[in-house]
N, C-alpha and C positions, 0 to 999 in steps of 0.2 A: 939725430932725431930727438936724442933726450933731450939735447936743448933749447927744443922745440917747445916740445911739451912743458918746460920749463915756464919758458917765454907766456905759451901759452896758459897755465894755471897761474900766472901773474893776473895775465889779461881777466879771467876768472873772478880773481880777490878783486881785483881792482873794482867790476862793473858790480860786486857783491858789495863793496862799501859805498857805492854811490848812491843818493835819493834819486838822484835823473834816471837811472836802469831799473831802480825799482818802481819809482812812477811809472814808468814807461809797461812795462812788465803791467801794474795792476790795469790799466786802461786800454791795455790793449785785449788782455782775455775778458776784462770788466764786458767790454764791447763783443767780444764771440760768445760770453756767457749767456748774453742778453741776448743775442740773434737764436743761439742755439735753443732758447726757448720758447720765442716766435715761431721757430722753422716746427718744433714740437709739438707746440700749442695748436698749428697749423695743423699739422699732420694728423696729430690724434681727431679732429674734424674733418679731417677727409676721408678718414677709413674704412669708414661705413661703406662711401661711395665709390671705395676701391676695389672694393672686397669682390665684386662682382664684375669686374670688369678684366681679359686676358693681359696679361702681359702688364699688371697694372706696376707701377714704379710703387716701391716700398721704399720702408726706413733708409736703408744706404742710398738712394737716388734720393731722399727729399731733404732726410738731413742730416745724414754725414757726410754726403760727399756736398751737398752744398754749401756746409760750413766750411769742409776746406776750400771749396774753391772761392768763400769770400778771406779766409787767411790767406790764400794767395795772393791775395788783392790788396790787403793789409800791409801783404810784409814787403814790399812796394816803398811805401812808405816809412817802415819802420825799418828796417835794416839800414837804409842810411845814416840813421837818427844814432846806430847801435855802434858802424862803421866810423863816425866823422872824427871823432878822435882817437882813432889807432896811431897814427903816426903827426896826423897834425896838432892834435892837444901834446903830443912827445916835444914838437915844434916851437907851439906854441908857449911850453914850461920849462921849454931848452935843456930836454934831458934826454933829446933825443941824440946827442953826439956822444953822450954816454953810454948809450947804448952801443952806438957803432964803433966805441973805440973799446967796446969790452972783449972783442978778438971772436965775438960770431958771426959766423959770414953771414951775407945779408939774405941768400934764401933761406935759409934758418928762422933771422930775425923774423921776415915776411911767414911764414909758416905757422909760426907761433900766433903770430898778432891774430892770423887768418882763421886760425884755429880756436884759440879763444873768442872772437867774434864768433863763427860759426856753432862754439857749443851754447852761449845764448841765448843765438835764437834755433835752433834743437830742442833746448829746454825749453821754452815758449811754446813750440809747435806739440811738442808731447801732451804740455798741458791741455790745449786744443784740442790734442786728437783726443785726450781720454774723455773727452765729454761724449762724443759718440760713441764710441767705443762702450763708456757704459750702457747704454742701449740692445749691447749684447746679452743681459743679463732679462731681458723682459722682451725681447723682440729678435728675429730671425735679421743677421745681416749677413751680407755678401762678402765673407771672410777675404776673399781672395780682389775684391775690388778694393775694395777698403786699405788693403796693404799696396796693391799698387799705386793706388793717389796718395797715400803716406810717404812711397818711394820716390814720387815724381816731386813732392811737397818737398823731399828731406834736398835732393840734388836741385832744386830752381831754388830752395834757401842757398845751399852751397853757391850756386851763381853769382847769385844777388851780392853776397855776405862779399866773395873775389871783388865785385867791381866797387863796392864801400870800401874798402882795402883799400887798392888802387886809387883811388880818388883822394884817398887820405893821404895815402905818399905823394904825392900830385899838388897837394897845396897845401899852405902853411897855416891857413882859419878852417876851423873843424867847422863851420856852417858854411863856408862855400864847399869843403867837401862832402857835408853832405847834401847839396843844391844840385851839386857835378855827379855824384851818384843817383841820385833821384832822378836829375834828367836823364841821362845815359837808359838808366832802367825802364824808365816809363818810354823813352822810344825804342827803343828792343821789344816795348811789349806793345806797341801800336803800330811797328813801321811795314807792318803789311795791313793794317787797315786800310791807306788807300788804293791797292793793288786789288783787291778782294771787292774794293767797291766797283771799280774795274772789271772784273771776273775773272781775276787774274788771282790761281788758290794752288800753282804749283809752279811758281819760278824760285830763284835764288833769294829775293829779296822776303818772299815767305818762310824760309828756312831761318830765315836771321830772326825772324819772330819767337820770344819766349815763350807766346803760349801756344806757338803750333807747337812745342815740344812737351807740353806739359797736358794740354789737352787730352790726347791718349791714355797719359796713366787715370788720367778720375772716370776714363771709361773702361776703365779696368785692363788696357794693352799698356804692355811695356817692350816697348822697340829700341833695339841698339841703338840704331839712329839720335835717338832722342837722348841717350842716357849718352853719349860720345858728343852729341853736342854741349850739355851742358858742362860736361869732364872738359872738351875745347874753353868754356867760355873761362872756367877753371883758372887754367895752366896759363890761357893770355895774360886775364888777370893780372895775376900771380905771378908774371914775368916780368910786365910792367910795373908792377912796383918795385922786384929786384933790380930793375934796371933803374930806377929812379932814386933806388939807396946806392948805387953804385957812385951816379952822378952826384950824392949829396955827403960821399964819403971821400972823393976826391977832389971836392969842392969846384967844381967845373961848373 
């Protein structure tokens, strides 16, 4: 696993010397800084009219948990952007045989890359959270919902970040891997829209949906169910690209 770790605070240096990770970085929280103080702006004018009304939704319903469920939305997009050259810019700079002929086996290598993408966007989402989060200091919020949608936020990054992976072992141009990760993800998170239009809201095909799993935590439930699906979508992942440095180490 140190060599993992390794691997992975490469991956770290590497996305810390690039302009593209840090552009990416300033425009994307640029963008939730800017909503977060919309949703704000918003709220602090509705208060008045909440104040008097039972069970009325406060701070954490209007705008922390709404900012994260537009980062969920976000990272959709951006985690492939983060994933596309894991293993295909290695590919593409042909320093990826280097790597596999330095004697770490290839779930390692995968491990590392996975893991370095993954504390990226971690560090991304932290930033996000802390903007509501400060809200705690001038405003009563829902300590325990608030950490459940952080949790469901932190494991559907982990998802996301596996199938960027995957996609990047998968093909040798870092913009079709990230085209092959975006789509993949974007129909994982619509492919029970038409089933639901249907009235169809508890078969199998709803289960394969990301955000029937992630739904629950921004309402503050955390179910095994959810947290084991996305740990599943995980280790597939994760297999699949070990399985694809296997092929590309044997040259078959």
């Amino acid at each position: 696993m140190s060599v993992a770790l390794l691997i992975a605070r490469h991956e770290w240096r590497r996305l810390a010397v690039q302009p593209f990770a840090w552009g990416l970085a300033a425009v994307a929280v640029a963008l939730m800084a800017w909503q977060f103080l919309l949703s704000l702006d918003g709220f602090v004018e509705l208060a008045p009219k909440l104040g008097g009304l039972q069970h009325a939704p406060g701070a954490t319903d209007l705008v922390a948990i709404a900012l994260l469920r537009s980062w969920s939305s976000l990272l959709v997009l951006l985690v492939p952007l983060v994933t596309m050259r894991s293993f295909a810019g290695e590919r593409r700079a042909q320093t990826l045989p280097l790597l596999l002929a330095s004697g770490v086996g290839n779930a390692r290598i995968v491990v590392g890359k996975y893991l370095g993408a993954l504390g990226y966007v971690i560090g991304l989402t932290v930033l996000v959270a802390s903007m509501p989060l400060a809200l705690g200091f001038g405003a009563a919020l829902d300590a325990g919902k608030v950490a459940a949608a952080l949790l469901g936020l932190g494991l559907y990054a982990a998802a996301l970040v596996a199938i960027g992976v995957a996609c990047s072992a998968w093909t040798a141009q870092p913009a079709l891997a990230a085209a092959a990760a975006l789509a993949i993800s974007s129909l994982l998170a619509v492919v029970d829209a038409g089933a639901r239009l249907q009235g169809v809201d508890s078969s199998a095909i709803n289960y394969l949906a990301l955000p029937t799993h992630l739904q629950p935590f921004f309402l503050g439930l955390v179910g095994s169910v959810d947290v084991v699906y996305f740990g599943l979508v995980v280790v597939v992942a994760l297999a699949l690209a070990t399985r694809r440095l296997d092929v590309l180490r044997t040259g078959d």
